[in-house]
Backbone bond lengths (Angstrom), bond angles and torsions (degrees), N, CA, C in turn:
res aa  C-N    CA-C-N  psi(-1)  N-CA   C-N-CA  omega(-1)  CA-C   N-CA-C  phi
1 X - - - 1.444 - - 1.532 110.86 -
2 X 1.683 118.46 -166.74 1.073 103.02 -175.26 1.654 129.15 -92.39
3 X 1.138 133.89 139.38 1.302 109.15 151.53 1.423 166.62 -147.34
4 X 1.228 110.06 150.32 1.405 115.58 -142.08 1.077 131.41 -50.23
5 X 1.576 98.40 -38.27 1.410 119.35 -177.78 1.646 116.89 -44.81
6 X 1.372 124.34 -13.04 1.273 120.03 -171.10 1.412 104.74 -126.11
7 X 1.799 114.85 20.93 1.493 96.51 179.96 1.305 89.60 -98.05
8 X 2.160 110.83 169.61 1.155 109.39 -171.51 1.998 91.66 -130.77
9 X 1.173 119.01 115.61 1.476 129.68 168.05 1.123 120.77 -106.67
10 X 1.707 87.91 130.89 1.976 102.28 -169.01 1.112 98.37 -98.31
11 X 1.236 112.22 138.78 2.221 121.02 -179.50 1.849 83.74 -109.26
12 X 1.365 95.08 129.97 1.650 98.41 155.06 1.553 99.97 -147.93
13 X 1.478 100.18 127.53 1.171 123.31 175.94 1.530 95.64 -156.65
14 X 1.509 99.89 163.30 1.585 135.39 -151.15 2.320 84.34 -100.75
15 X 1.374 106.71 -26.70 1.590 91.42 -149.79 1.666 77.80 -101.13
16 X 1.473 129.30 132.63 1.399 133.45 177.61 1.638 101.53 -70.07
17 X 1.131 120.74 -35.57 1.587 119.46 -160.41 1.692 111.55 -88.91
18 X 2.058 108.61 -22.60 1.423 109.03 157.67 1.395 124.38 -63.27
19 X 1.603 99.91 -38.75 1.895 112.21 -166.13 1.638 85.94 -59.96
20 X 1.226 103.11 -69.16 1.781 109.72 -167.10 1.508 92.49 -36.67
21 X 1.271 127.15 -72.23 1.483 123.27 -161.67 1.726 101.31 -23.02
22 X 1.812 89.92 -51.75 1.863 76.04 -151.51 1.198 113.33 -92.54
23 X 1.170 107.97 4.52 1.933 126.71 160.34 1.428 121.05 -43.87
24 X 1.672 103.83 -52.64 1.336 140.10 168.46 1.820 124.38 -50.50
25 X 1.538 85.44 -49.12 1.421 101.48 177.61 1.745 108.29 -61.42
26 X 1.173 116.81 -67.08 1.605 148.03 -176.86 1.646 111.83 -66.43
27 X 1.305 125.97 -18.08 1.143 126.68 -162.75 1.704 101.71 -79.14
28 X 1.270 140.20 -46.18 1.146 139.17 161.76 1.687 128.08 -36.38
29 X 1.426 106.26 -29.48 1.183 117.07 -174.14 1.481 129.95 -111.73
30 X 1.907 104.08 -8.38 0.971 111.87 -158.07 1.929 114.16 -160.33
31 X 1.118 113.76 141.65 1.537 105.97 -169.62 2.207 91.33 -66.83
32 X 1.263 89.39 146.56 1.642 80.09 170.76 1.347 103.52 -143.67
33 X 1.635 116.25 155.71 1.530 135.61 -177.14 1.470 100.70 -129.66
34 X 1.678 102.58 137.73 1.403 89.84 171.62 1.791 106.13 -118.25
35 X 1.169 108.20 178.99 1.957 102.75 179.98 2.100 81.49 -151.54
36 X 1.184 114.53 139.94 1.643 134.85 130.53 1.242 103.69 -55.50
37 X 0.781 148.87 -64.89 1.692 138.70 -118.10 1.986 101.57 -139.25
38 X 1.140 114.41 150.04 1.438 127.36 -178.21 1.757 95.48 -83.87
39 X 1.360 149.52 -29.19 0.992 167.31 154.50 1.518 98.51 -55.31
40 X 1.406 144.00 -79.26 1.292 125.05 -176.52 1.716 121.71 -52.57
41 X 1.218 89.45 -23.81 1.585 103.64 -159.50 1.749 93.02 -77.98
42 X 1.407 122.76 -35.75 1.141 123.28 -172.56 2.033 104.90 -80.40
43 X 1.400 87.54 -6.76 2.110 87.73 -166.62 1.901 82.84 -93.92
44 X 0.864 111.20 -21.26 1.814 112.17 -169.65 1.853 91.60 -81.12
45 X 0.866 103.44 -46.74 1.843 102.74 -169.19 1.640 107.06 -60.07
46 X 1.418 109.77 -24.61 1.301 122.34 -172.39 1.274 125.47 -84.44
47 X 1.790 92.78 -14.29 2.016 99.97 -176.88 1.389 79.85 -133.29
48 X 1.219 142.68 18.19 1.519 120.44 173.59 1.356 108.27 -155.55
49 X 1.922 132.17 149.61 1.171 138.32 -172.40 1.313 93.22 -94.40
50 X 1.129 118.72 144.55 1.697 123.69 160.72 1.741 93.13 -135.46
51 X 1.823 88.26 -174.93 2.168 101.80 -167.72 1.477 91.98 -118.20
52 X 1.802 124.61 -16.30 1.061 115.16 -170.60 1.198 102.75 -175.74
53 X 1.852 106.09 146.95 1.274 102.74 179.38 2.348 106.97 -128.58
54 X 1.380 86.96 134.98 1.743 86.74 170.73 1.611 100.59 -100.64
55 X 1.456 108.03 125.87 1.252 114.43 172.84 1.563 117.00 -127.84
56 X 1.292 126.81 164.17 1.483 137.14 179.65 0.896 93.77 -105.85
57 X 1.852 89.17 141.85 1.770 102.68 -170.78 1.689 106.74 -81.97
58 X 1.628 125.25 -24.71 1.030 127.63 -155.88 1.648 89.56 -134.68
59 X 1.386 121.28 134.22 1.203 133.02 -170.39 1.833 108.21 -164.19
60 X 1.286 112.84 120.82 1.388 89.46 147.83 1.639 151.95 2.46
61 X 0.798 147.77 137.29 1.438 145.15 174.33 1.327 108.11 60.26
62 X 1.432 107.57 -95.30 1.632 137.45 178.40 1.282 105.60 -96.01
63 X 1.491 103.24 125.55 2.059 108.92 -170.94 1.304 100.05 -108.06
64 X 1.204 109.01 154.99 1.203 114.45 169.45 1.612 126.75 -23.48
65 X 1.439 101.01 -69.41 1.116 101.61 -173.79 2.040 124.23 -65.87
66 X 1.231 104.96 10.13 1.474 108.05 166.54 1.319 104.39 -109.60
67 X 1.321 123.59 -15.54 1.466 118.64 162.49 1.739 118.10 -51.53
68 X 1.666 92.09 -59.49 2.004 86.77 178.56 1.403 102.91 -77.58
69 X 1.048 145.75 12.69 1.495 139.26 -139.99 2.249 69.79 -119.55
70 X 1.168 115.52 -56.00 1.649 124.73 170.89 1.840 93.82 -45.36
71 X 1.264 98.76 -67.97 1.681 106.22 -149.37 1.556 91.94 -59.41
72 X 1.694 129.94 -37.46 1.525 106.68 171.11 1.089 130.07 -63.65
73 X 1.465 122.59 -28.72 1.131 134.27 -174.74 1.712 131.92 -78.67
74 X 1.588 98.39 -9.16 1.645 139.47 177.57 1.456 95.73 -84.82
75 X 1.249 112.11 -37.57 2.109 124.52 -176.77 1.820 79.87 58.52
76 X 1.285 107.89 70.26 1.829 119.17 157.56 1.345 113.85 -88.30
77 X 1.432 118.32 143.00 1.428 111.27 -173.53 1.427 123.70 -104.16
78 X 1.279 109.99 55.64 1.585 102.98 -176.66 1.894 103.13 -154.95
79 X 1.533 88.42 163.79 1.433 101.37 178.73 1.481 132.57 -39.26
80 X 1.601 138.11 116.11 1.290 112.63 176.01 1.792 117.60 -131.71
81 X 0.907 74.02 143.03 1.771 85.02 -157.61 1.696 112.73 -123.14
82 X 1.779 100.31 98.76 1.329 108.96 170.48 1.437 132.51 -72.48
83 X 1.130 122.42 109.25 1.954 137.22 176.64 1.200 101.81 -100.89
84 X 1.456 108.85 95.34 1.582 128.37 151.32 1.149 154.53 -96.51
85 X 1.253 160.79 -178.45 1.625 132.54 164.59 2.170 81.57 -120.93
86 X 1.358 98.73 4.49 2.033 89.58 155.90 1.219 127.06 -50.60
87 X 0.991 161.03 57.87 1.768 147.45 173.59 1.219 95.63 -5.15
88 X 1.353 134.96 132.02 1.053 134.52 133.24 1.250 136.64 -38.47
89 X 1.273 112.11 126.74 1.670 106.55 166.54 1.684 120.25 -140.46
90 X 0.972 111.16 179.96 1.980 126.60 -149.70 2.264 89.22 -37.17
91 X 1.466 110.40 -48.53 1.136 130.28 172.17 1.875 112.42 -10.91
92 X 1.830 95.72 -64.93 1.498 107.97 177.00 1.696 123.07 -38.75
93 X 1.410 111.90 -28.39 1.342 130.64 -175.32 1.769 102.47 -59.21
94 X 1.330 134.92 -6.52 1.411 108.28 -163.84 1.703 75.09 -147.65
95 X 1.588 125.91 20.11 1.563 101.20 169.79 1.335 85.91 -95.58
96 X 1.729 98.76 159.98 1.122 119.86 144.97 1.343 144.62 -81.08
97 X 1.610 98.31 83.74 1.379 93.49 -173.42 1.566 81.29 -134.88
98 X 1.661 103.68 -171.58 1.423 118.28 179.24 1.398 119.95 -124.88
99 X 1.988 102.44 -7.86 1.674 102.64 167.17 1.226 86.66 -126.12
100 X 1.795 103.74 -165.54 1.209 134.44 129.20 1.418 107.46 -169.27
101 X 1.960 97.55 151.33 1.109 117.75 -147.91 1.407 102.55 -132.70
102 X 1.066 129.68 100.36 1.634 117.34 -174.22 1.823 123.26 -90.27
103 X 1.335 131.00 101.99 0.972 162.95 138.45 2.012 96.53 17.58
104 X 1.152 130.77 106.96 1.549 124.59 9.16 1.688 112.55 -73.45
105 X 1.700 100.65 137.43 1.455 79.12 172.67 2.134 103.14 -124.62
106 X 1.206 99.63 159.71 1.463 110.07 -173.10 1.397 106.85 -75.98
107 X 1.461 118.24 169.74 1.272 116.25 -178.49 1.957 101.16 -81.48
108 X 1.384 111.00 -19.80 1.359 104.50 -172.47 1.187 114.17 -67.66
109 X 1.670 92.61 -43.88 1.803 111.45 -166.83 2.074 113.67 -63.04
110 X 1.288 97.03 -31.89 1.291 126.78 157.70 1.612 121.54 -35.28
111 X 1.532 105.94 -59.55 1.370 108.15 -146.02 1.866 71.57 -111.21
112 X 1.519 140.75 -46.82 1.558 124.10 161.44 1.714 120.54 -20.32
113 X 1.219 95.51 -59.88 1.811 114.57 -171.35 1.510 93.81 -52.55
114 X 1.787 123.45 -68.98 1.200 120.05 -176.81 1.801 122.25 -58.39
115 X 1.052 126.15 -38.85 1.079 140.37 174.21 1.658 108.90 -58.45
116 X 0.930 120.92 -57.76 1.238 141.77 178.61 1.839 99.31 -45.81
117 X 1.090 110.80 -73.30 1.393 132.44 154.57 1.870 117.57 -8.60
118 X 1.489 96.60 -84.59 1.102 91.39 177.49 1.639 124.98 -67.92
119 X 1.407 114.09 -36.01 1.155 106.69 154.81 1.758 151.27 -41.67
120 X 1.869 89.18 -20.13 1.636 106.09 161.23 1.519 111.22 -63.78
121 X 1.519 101.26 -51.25 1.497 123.61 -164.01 1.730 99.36 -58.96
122 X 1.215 116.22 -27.57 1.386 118.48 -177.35 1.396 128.15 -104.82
123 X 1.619 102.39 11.35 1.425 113.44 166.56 1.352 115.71 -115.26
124 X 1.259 115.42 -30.42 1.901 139.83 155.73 1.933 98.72 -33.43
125 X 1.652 98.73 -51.14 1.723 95.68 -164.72 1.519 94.01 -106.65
126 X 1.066 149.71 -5.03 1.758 119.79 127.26 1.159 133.96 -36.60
127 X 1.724 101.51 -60.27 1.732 107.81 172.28 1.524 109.06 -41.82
128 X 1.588 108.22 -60.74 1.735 83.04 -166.95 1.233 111.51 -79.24
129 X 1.009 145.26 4.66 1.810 142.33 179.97 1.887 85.84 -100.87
130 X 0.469 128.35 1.55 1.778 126.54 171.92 1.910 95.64 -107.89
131 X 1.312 120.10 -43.13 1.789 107.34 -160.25 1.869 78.79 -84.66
132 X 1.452 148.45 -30.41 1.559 123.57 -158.90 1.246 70.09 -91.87
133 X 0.939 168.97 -130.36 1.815 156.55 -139.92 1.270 115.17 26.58
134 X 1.523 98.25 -72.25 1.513 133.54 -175.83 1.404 88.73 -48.46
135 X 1.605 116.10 -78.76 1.494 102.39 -155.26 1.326 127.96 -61.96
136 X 1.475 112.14 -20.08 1.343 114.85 170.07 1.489 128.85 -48.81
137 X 1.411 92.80 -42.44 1.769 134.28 -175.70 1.419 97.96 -40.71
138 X 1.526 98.82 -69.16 1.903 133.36 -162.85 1.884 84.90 -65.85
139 X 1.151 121.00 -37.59 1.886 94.67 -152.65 1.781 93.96 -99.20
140 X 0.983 129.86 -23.12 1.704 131.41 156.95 1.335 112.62 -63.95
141 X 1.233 133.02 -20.52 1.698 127.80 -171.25 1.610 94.71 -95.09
142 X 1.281 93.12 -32.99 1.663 94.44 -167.56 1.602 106.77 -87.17
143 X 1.305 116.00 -31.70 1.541 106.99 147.21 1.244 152.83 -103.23
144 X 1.859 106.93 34.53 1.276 105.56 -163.00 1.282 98.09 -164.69
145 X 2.034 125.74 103.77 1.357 111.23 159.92 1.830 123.80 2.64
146 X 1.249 101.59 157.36 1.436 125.56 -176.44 1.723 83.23 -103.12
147 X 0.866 123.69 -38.82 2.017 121.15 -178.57 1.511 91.83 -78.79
148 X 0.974 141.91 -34.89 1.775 124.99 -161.87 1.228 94.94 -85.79
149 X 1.936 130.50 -56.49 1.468 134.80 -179.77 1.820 110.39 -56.64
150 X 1.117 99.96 -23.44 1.715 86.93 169.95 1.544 125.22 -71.28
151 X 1.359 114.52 -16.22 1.409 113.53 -167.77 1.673 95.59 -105.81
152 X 1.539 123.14 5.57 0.811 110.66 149.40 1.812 151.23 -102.81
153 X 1.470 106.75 123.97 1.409 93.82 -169.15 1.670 138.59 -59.46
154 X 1.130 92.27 -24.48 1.496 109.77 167.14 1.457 109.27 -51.52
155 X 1.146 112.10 -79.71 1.862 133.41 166.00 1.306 98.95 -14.37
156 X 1.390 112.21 -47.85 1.975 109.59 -159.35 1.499 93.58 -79.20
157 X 1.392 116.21 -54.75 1.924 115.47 167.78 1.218 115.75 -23.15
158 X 1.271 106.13 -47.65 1.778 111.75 -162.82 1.145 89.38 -85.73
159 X 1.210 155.55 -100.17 1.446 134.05 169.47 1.515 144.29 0.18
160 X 1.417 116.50 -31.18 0.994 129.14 157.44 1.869 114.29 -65.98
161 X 1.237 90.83 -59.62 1.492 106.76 -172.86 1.604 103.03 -53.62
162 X 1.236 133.92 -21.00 1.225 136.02 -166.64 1.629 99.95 -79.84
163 X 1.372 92.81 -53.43 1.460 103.33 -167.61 1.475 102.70 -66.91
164 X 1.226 130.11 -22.03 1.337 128.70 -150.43 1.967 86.45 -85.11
165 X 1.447 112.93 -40.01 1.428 125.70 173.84 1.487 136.97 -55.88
166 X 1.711 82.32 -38.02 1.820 107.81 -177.88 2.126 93.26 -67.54
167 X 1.435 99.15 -44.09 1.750 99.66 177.15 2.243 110.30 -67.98
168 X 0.966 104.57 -47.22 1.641 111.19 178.42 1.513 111.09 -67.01
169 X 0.900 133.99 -17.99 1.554 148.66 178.82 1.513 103.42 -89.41
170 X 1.202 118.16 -48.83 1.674 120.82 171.38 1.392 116.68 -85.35
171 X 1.303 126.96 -14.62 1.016 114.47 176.65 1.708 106.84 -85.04
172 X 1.519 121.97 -44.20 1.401 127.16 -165.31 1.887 95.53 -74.20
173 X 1.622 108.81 -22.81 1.575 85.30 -171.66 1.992 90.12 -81.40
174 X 1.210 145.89 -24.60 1.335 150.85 174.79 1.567 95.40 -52.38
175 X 1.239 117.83 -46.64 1.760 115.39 -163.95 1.378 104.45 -72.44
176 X 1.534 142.86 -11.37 1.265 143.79 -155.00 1.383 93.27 -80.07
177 X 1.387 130.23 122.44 1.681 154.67 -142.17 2.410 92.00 -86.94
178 X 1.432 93.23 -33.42 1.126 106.51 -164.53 2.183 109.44 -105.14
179 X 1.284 94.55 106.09 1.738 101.32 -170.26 1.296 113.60 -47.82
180 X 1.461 131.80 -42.63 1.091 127.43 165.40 1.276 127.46 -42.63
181 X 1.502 105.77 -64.10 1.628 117.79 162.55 1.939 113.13 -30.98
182 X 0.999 75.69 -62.34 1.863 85.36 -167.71 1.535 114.36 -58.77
183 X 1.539 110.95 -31.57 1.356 95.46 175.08 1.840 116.93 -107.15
184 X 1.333 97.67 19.58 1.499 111.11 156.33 1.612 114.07 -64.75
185 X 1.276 93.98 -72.14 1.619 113.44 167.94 1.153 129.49 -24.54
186 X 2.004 95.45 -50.76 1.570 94.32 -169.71 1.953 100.38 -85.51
187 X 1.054 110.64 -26.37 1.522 106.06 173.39 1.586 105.30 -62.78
188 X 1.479 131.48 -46.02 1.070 99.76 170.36 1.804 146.01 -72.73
189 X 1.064 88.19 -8.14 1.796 84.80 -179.61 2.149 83.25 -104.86
């Protein structure tokens, strides 16, 4: 399963006493960085890896949304999740982000959004360590008796390991907190 203990989440927000809030919230579960500014937050991404970032859509200087508008354009690989007091509107449809969270937000709704999150990130990297499986699977069956691959032990590993995936793939898309989510998942695999 996943764990947490080694993810690292960047809070950037403009208000010191929100970032802290959600510093507070996340800090038990999770390495955390904080940034003021869409400009620090972008100098931190540049000397440091993180799994996810919470950003404000509206900030001083550099807003949020030129922050991920950077982080897509970097092709960075991790979760990003805008917390605003913005309302959303039709607009949100073409950012790149992977939440949004509208301001006030709870410590639950908070630590759901992130959780939720990494748990994508950890069904994304089953799938593909389950599909190079697959292809291995497909290009040995397709060149090699079902009597020759049995006497091999390797072969039976890789088989095992599949199955061991086909169960971890159904279980994490079953664990998704949110029903929609979960039976996305399970329709896709």
């Amino acid at each position: 399963m996943i764990d947490t203990s080694e993810k690292t989440v960047l809070i950037v927000d403009d208000e010191e006493m929100v970032a802290e809030s959600y510093e507070l919230y996340l800090q038990d579960d999770y390495e955390t960085i904080v940034e003021l500014s869409g400009g620090a937050a972008l100098m931190e991404l540049d000397q440091r890896e993180v799994d996810l970032v919470l950003v404000d859509r509206r900030m001083p200087g550099m807003s949020g949304d030129v922050v991920i508008d950077h982080i897509d354009q970097w092709e960075m690989d991790f979760q990003v999740i805008m917390v605003t007091a913005v309302d959303p509107d039709i607009d949100i449809i073409d950012m790149p982000c992977d939440g949004y969270l509208t301001k006030p937000v709870s410590e639950d709704e908070l630590l759901d959004a992130v959780n939720r999150a990494f748990q994508i990130d950890y069904y994304e990297d089953l799938i593909a360590e389950y599909n190079q499986l697959s292809e291995k699977y497909e290009v040995l069956t397709s060149q090699f008796s079902s009597r020759k691959l049995a006497n091999k032990d390797r072969f039976a590993d890789l088989e095992a390991r599949m199955e061991e995936m086909e169960t971890e793939i159904a279980e994490t898309a079953e664990g998704f907190s949110d029903s929609k989510l979960s039976d996305a998942f399970r329709r896709l695999h």
